[in-house]
C-alpha positions in Angstrom: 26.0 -24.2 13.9 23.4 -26.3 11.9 21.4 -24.9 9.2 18.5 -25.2 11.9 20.1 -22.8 13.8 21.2 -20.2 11.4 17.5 -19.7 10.0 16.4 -19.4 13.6 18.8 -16.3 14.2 18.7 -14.7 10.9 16.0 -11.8 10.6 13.0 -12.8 9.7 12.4 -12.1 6.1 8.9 -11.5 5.8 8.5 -8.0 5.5 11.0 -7.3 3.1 9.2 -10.0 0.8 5.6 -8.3 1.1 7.5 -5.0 0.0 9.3 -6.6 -2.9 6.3 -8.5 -3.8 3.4 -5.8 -3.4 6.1 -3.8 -5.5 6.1 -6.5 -8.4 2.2 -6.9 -8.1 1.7 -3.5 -8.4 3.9 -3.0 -11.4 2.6 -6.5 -13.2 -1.2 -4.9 -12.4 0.3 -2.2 -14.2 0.8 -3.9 -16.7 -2.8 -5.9 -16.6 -4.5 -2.5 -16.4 -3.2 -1.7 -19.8 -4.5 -4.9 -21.1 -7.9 -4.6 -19.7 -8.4 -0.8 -20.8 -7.1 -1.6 -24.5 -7.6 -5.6 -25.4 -11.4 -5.7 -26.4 -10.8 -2.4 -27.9 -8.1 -4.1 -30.3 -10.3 -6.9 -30.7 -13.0 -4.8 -32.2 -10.5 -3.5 -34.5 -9.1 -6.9 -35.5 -11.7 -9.4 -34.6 -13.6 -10.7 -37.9 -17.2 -10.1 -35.8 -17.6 -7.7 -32.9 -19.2 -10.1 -30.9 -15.1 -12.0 -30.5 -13.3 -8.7 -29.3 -13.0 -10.1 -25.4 -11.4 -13.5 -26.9 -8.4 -12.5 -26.4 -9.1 -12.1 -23.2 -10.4 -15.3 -23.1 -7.6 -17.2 -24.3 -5.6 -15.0 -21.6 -7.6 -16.4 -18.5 -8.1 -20.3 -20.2 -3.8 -19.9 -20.0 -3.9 -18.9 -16.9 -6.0 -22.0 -16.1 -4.4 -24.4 -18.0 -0.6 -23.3 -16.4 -1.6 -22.4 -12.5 -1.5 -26.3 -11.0 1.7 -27.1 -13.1 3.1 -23.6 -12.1 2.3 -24.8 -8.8 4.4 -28.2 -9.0 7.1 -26.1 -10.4 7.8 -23.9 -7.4 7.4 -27.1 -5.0 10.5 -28.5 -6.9 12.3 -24.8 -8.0 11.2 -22.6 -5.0 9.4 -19.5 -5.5 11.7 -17.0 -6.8 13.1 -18.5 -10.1 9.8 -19.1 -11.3 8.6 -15.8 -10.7 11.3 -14.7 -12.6 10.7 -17.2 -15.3 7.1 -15.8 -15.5 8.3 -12.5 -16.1 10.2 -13.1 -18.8 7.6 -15.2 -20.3 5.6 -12.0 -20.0 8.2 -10.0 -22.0 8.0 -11.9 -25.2 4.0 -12.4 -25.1 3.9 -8.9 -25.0 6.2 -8.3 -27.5 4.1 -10.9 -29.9 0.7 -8.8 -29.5 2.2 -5.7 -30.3 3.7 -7.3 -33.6 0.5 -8.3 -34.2 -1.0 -5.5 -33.7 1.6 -3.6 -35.9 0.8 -6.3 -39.0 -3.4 -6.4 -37.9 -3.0 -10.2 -37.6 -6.0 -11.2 -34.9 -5.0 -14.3 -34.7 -1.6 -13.8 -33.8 -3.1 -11.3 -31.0 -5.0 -14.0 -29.8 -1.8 -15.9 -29.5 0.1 -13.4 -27.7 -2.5 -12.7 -25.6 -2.9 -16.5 -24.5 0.5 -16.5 -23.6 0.4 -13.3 -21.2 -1.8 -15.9 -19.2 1.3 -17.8 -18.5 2.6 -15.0 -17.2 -0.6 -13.6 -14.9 -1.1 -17.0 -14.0 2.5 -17.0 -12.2 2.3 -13.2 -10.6 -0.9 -14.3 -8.9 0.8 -16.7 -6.7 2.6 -13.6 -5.0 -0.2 -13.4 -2.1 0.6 -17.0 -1.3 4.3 -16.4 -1.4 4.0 -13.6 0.9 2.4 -15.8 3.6 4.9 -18.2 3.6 7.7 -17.3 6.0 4.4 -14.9 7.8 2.9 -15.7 10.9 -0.3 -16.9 11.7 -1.1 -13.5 13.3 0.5 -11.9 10.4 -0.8 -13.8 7.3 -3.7 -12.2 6.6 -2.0 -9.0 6.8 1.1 -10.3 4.5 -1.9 -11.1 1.8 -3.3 -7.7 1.9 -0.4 -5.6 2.1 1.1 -7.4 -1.1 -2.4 -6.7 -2.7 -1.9 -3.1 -1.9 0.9 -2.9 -4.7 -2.5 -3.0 -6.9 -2.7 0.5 -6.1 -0.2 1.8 -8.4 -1.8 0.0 -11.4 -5.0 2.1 -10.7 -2.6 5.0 -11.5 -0.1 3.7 -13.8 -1.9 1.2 -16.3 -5.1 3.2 -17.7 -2.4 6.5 -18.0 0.0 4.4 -19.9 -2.4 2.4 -21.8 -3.8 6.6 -22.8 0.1 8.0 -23.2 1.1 4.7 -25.3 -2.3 4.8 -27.3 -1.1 6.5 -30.4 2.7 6.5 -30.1 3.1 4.4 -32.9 0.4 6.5 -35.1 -1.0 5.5 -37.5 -1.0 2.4 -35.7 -2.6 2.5 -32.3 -3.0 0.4 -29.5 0.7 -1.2 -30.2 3.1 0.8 -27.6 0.9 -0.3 -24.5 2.4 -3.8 -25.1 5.9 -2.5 -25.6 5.2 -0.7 -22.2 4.8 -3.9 -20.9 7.7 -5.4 -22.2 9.7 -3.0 -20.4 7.4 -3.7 -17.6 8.8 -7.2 -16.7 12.6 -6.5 -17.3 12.0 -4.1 -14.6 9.8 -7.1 -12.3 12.2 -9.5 -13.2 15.5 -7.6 -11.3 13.1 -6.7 -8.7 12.5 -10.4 -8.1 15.6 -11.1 -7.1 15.6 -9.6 -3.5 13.0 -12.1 -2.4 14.0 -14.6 0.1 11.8 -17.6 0.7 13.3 -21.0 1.2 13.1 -23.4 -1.1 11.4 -26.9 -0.3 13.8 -29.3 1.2 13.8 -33.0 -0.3 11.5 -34.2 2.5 9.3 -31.3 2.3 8.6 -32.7 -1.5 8.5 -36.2 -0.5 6.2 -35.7 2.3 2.7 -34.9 0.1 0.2 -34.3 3.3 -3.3 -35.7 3.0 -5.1 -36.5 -0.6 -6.4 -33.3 -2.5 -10.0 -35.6 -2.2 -9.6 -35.1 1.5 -9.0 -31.5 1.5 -11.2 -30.4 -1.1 -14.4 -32.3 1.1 -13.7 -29.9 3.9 -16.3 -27.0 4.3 -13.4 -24.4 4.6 -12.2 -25.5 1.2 -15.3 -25.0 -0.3 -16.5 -21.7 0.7 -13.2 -20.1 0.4 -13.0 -21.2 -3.3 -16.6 -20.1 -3.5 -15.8 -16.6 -2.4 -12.6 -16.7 -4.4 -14.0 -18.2 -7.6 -17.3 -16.1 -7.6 -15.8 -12.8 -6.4 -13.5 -12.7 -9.5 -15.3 -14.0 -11.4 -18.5 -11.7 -11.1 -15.9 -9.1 -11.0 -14.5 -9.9 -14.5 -17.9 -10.0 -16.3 -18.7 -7.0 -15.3 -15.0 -5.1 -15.7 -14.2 -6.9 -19.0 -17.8 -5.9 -20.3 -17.2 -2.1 -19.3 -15.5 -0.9 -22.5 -17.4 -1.9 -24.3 -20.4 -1.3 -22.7 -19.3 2.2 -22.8 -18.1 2.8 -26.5 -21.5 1.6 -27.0 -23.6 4.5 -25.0 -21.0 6.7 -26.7 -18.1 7.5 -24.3 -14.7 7.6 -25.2 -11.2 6.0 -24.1 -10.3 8.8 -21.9 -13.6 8.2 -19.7 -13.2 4.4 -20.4 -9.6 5.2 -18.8 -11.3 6.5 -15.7 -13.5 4.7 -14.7 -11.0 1.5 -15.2 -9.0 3.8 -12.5 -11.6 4.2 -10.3 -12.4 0.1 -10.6 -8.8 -0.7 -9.5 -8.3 1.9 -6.8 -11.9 0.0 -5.6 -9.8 -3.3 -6.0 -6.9 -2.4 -4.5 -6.9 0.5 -2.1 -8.7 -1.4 0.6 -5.9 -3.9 0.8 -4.2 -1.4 3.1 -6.6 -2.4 5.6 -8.7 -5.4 4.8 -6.1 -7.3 7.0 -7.3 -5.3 10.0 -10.6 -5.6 9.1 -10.6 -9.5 9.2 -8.4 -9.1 12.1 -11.0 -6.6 13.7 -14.4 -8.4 12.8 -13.6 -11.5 11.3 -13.0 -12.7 8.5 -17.3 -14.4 8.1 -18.0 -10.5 8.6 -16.0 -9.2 5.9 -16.8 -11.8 3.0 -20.6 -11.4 3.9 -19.9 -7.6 3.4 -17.8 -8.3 -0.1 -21.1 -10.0 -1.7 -23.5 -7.2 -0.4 -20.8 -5.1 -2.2 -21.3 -7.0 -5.6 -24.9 -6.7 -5.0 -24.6 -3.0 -4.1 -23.0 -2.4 -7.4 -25.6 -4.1 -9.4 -28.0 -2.2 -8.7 -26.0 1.3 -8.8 -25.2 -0.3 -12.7 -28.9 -1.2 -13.4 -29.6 2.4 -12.3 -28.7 4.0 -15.2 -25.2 4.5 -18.0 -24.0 7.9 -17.2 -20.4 8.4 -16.4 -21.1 8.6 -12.6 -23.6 5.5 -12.9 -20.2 3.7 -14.3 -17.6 5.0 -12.1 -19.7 3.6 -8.7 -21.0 1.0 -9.6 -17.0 -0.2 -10.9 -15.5 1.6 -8.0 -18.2 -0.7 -5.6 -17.4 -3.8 -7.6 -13.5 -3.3 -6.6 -14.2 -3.2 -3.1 -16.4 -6.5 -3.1 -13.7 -8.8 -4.8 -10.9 -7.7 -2.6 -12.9 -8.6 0.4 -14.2 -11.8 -1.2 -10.6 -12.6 -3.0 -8.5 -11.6 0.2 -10.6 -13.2 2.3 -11.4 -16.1 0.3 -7.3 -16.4 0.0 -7.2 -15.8 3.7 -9.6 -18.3 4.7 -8.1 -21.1 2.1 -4.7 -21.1 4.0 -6.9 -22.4 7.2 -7.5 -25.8 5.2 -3.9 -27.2 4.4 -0.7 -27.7 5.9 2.6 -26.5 5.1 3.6 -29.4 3.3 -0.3 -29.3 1.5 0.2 -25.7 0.2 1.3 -26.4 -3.7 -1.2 -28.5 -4.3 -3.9 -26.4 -2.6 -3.1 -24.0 -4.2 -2.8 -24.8 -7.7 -6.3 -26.8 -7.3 -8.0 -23.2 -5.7 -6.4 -21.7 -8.6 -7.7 -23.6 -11.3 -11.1 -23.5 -10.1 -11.3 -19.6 -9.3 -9.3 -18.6 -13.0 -11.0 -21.2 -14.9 -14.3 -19.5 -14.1 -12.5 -16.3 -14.7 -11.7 -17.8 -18.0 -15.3 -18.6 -18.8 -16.4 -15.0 -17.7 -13.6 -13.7 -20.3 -15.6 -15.3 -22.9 -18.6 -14.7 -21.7 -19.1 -11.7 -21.2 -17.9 -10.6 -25.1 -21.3 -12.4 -26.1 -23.5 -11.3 -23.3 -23.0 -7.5 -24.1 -22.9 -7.7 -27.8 -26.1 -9.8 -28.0 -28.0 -8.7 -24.7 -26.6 -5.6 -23.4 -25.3 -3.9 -20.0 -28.4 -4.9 -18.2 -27.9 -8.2 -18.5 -24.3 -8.0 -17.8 -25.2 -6.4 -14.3 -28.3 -8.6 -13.1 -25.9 -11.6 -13.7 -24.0 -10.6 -10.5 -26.6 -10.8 -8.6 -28.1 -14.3 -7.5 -24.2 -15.7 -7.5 -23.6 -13.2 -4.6 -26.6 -14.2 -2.8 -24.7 -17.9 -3.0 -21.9 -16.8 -1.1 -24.0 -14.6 1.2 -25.5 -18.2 2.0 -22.4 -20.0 1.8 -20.1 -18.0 4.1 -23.5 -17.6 6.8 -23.6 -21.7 6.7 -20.2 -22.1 7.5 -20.4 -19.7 10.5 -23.4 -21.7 11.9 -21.0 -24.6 11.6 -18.7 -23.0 13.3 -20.4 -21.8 16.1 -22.2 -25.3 16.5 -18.8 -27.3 16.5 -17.4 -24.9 19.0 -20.2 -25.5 21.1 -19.9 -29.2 21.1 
């Protein structure tokens, strides 16, 4: 019996790769969550002017930039799972440098650390793609979400972790969320090894599919990177902004913790069904409603800074990047072929996390200098872009199919 034939009769491994893979998500959000509830706050601590407390962050996504397209490469030679693995462990020992850092109160070093924990994200977010590859077509959008689901556990775990670990290194604070981490990606790493996705043959790697210029022209390409790119990247201006934004109208960590909660559940609680619904209504239905989403919570977070005002308008945010990320992912895998995927990917990623990156930045300076407001209207005429964008493409559609 040939190779051929043994793949054709052996189960198919799909669904035990979502559940190992939405279980690794889930704990590696964990591990993001405590970042995001905790890294501007050590910045303001460390940082030599408060306006630099999200640069960490910043560093974090610019990694993440810089090291998705060569990641990319790297699993078209290696195959999926040893990178992952390698991620992880790349994961462990930029953890372990923050907290050092923040042990010694040596920004700088934070900032390295930090940077390097964008190595790591930058890997773990290639776990929705990996999911769709041994998924049917019927299946794939589903294989996406359900692996997105594992976010769910970070809305839970990471903020409680980030308060449990806050002081249990007093007098020095902040520290023991990055050791949490640490332990984080042993635990990821062992997980890992369950996965079973092929690796690329020798012609698969030889045979490179059309030129990226070609692929990158085609109207699909662009408004799924549009949706992708915008709806995280709206979505991290706002979220990285939030603490902030809230030490400043006087709130503390534990409501910083919850609303952060209620932000993530927003992300990642609708992945149990967003399949169906792009499934159900299509997937120009559900990215139109993601962007009414960010503009929804613009307004709700223009409306006023109580607690409540915070919570909804984060919780609404959530909801409009998973339907503009999973179908924006969804939607990219309808412009390549299977030998096209590495490269297609690593180019969507470097586009969508290197406006990420920029938002990291950003959005430091835009709340220290000109306040929540600002940080809020900003969402709104990029939304009305892909509003456009996605409602173009549909009228394409429907033209060409008439033709």
């Amino acid at each position: 019996m040939s190779v051929a034939d043994i793949r054709q009769v052996s189960p198919d491994p799909t669904k035990k790769n979502v559940l190992i893979l939405s279980v690794a998500l889930g704990l590696a959000m964990t591990g993001t969550s405590i970042v995001l509830t905790i890294s501007a706050l050590v910045g303001v601590t460390m940082a030599p002017d408060p306006a630099w407390a999200t640069l960490p962050l910043g560093l974090q996504w610019i990694t993440i930039v810089s090291s998705t397209y060569p990641l990319s490469l790297l699993m078209r030679r290696f195959g999926r799972r040893p990178v992952f693995i390698a991620g992880q462990m790349v994961g462990f020992c930029a953890a372990g440098i923050a907290a050092y850092a923040i042990f010694n109160q040596n920004f700088t070093l934070f900032c390295v650390g930090s940077a390097i924990i964008g190595v790591h994200n930058a890997c773990w977010q290639y776990y929705r793609f990996a999911a769709a590859d041994t998924a049917s077509e019927e299946f794939r959008s589903k294989a996406i979400s359900f692996v997105l689901a594992g976010g769910v556990a970070a809305a839970i775990l990471g903020p409680e972790l980030a308060n449990w670990s806050y002081d249990l290194f007093e007098p020095v604070f902040f520290a023991g969320g990055y050791l949490v981490i640490c332990c984080i990606t042993v635990i990821s790493s062992f997980l890992l090894l369950g996965i079973d996705i092929p690796r690329p043959t020798n012609a698969s790697r030889k045979n490179q599919g059309r030129p990226l210029g070609v692929i990158i022209r085609q109207p699909v390409f662009i408004v799924a990177v549009l949706a992708s790119m915008l709806g995280y990247g709206l979505m991290n201006l706002s979220m990285t902004a939030t603490p902030l934004a809230m030490k400043v109208c006087g709130f503390q960590l534990q409501d910083t913790k919850w609303v952060i909660q209620a932000h993530i559940l927003g992300m990642y609680v609708p992945s149990f069904f967003t399949g169906h619904l792009i499934k159900r209504f299509g997937i120009f239905n559900i990215l139109s409603l993601g962007a009414v989403f960010m503009i929804g919570a613009a307004i709700i977070a223009l409306s006023g800074i109580t607690m409540v005002h915070f919570s909804v308008a984060l919780t609404i945010l959530g909801l409009g990047w998973n339907f503009l990320f999973i179908g924006g992912t969804t939607l990219l895998t309808e412009s390549y072929s299977s030998e096209e995927k590495e490269k297609v990917q690593g180019c969507n990623d470097l586009i969508v996390f290197g406006t990420v990156a920029g938002t990291a930045v950003f959005s430091g300076f835009m709340q220290h200098l000109y306040g929540w407001d600002a940080v809020s209207a900003s969402l709104i005429l990029p939304s009305l872009l892909v509003f456009g964008a996605v409602t173009w493409l549909r009228l394409q559609k429907s033209s060409d199919s008439l033709t």
